[in-house]
N, C-alpha and C positions, 0 to 999 in steps of 0.2 A: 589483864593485859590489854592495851590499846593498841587497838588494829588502826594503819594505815586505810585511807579509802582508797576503791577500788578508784583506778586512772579514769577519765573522761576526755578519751582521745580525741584530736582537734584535724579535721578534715578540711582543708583548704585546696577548693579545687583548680586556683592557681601553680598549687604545689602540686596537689594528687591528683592525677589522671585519670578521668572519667572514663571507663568503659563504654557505660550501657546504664539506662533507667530500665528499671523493672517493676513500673507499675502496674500494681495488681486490681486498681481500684480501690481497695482497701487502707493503705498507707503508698507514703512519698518511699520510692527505692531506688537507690543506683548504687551500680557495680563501680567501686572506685578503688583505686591500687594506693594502698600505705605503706609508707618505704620499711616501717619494721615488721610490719605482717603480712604487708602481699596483697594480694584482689581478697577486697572484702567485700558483701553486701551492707549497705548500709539501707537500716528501715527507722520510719519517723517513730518517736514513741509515741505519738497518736495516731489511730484509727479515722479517717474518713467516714464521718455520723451524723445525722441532723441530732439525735439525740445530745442534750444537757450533760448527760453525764459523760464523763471526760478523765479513763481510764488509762491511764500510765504505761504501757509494755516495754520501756524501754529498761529498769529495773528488774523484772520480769524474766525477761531476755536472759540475763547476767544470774541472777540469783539461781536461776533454773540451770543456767551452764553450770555453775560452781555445784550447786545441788549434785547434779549428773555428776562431776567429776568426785564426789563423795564415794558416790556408791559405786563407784568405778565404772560408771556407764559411757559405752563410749559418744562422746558429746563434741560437736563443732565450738572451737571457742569462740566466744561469743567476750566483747567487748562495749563500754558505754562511749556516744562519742558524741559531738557537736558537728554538724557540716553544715560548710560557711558558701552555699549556692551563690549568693551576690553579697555587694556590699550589706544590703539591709537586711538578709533573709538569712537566719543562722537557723538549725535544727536542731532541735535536741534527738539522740537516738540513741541504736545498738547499731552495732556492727558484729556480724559471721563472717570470721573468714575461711573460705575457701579450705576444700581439702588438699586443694594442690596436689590430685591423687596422677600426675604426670602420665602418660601414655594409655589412660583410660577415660572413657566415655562414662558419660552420666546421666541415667535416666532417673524417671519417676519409677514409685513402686507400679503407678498406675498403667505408665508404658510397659513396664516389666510383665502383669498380668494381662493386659492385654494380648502381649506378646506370645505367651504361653500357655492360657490358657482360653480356648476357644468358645465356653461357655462364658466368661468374666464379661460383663456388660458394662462397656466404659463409657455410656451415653447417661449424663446427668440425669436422675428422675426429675421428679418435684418436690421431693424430698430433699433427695440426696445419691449414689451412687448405687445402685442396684447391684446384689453379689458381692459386696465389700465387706467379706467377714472375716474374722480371725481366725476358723479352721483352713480356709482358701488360701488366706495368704500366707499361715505357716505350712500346707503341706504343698504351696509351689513350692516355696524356697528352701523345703526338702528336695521334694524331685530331682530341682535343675542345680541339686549342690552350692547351694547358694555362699559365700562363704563367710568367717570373720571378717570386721571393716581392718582394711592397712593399716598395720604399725600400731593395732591396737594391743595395749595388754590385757591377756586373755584371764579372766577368771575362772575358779576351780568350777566345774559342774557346765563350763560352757562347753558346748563342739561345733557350730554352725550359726547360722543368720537368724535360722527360727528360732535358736536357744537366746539371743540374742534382743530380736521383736518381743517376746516375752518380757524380758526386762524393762524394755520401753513400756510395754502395757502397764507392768507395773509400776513406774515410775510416771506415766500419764494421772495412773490412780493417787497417786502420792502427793502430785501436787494438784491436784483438780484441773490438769490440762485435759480441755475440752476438744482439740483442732487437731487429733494425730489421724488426718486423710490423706488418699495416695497419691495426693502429690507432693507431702514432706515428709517419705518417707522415699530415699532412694537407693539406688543400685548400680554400682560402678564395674565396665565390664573391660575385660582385655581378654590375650588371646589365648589364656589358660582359665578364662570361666569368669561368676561372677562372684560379686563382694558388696555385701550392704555398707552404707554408709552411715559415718556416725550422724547420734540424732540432730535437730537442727529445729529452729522455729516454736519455740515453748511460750511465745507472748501471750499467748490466751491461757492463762491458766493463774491461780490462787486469787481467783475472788475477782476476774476484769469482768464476769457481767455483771456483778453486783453494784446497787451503789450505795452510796456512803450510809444512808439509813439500815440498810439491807446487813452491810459489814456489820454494824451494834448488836442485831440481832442474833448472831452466829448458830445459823441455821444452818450445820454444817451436812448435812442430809440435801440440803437445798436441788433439786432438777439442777439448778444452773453451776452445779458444783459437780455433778457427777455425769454429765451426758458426753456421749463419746462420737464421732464420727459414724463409729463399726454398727453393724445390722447383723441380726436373726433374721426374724419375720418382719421386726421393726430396729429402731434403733434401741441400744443397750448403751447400761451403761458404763464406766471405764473399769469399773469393777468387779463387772460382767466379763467387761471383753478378758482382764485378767483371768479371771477364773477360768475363761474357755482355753485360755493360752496355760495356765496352767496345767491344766488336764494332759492337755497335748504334749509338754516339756514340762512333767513335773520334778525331775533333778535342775533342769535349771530354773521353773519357778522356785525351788529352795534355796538355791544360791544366791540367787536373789532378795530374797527375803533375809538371806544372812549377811548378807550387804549392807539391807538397811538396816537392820538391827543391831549393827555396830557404830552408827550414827547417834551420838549422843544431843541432846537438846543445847550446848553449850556451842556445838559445833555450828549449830544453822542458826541459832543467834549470832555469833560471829561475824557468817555472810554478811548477814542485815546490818550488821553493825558494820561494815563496809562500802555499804551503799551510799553516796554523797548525801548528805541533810536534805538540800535543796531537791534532789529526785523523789522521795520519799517521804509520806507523815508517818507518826507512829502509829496511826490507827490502822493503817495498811498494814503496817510489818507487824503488829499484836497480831492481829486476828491472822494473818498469812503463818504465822509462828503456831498461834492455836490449830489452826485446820489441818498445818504438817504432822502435829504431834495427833490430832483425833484420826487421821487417813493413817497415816502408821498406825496404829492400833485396829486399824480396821482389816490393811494388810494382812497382819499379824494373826488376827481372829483367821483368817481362812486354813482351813485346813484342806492340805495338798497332798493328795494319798502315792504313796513312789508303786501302787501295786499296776500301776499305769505305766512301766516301765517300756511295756513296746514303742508306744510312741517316741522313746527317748532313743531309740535304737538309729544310728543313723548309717 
């Protein structure tokens, strides 16, 4: 069957009303409102790099949302778009829209830890974020009741936020997303407590540090394929930080695993095959197709014992 491509929505900031720029340094961003979806973020598919290689996230973006919504993870949808700055200046990108979670505040996971936990050190090392572990930030978001994201539907084996971040760990490990730090992952609060949010920001992941030589070789063990934000003593990697999340929530690390495991190879060829020509070569999407199907098996290999069942107790 022949799949339609996915749309490549057309931002014209004559038409749509610019909030806010939200450059990160990183990539081109503004906050711009689209009369069919609302206040989106809009990010460039490229990265700000002196570096050659020139790394696509705007396909990325999208294939990671639909991914997510596979395994029924709850995911910000994410959209491709073009936005037209000025006459001569068009963009190619993604657009996030908004959870439009109405009469709630929205922090970072990182404000969140800070907040509530008075050991959490939220001053940059030279590294990276000192105290940014996976047992930390699943047993805040025990503590303080953290809850399911809004208007999500809840899968079997899930009951909270922590059961939840677990999923994400493992879907970090799934697609080689290497950038799940606590400032994309957040926390939506109102006056009955609080509520994670779905996930958001998956551009760094299936193969964007690698380059085109690198892809041939499918090295898929690769450091640049497996490093994660998250720390022990040092940093770990995403299928690390899984296992540690599994331990902790090992009914919903199962559940999980039985998510993906109903994802057949037919189905995430599909996505791909909805991606526009022009956004994608095939040497991208082979080998991002290869590395989904060899991480899934690697998933699959862990074995998640249920006799860890306290930690599940909520």
């Amino acid at each position: 069957m022949v799949r339609s491509k996915f749309p490549n929505y057309r931002l014209e900031l004559r038409d749509d009303i610019q909030i806010d720029d939200e450059d990160d340094g990183r990539f081109i961003k503004y906050w711009v409102n689209k009369t069919q979806l609302g206040r989106c973020l809009f990010k460039s598919a490229f990265p700000f790099s002196s570096s050659p290689v020139r790394v696509r996230m705007d396909w990325r973006e999208k294939v990671a949302c639909e991914l997510g919504k596979l395994i029924g993870l709850p995911v910000a949808r994410t959209e491709l778009a073009i936005l037209s700055l000025e006459t001569a200046k068009v963009l190619q990108g993604s657009i996030s829209v908004d959870y439009n979670f109405q009469g709630r505040e929205v922090i970072s996971l990182r404000s969140f830890l800070s907040k509530v936990d008075p050991n959490y050190d939220n001053a940059y090392s030279e590294d990276y974020i000192d105290g940014y572990n996976v047992q930390s930030a699943i047993e805040q978001l025990r503590t303080h009741r953290v809850g399911l994201p809004p208007d999500w539907q809840q899968i079997e084996g899930t009951q909270d936020a922590a059961d939840v971040l677990v999923g994400y760990l493992m879907f970090d490990c799934w697609l080689s997303a290497t950038d799940r730090h606590d400032e994309n992952i957040e926390i939506a609060i109102d006056a009955n407590g609080y509520y994670l949010c779905p996930s958001f920001d998956h551009g760094d992941c299936l193969g964007t540090k690698l380059s085109p030589q690198q892809l041939q070789i499918r090295d898929f063990d690769s450091p640049r394929l497996t490093e994660s934000c998250w720390w022990e003593e040092e940093e770990i990697s995403t299928t690390r930080a899984f296992e540690i999340g599994a331990n902790l929530a090992p009914i919903a690390a199962n559940a999980w695993k039985r998510q993906l495991d109903r994802i057949t190879i037919e189905e995430i060829e599909g996505i791909f095959g909805q991606i526009p020509d022009e956004l994608i070569d095939s040497a991208e999407a082979d080998f991002a197709i290869e590395l989904l199907d060899y991480n899934r098996q690697r998933i699959m290999s862990i074995d998640i014992s249920l006799s860890n069942t306290k930690s599940d107790l909520h």
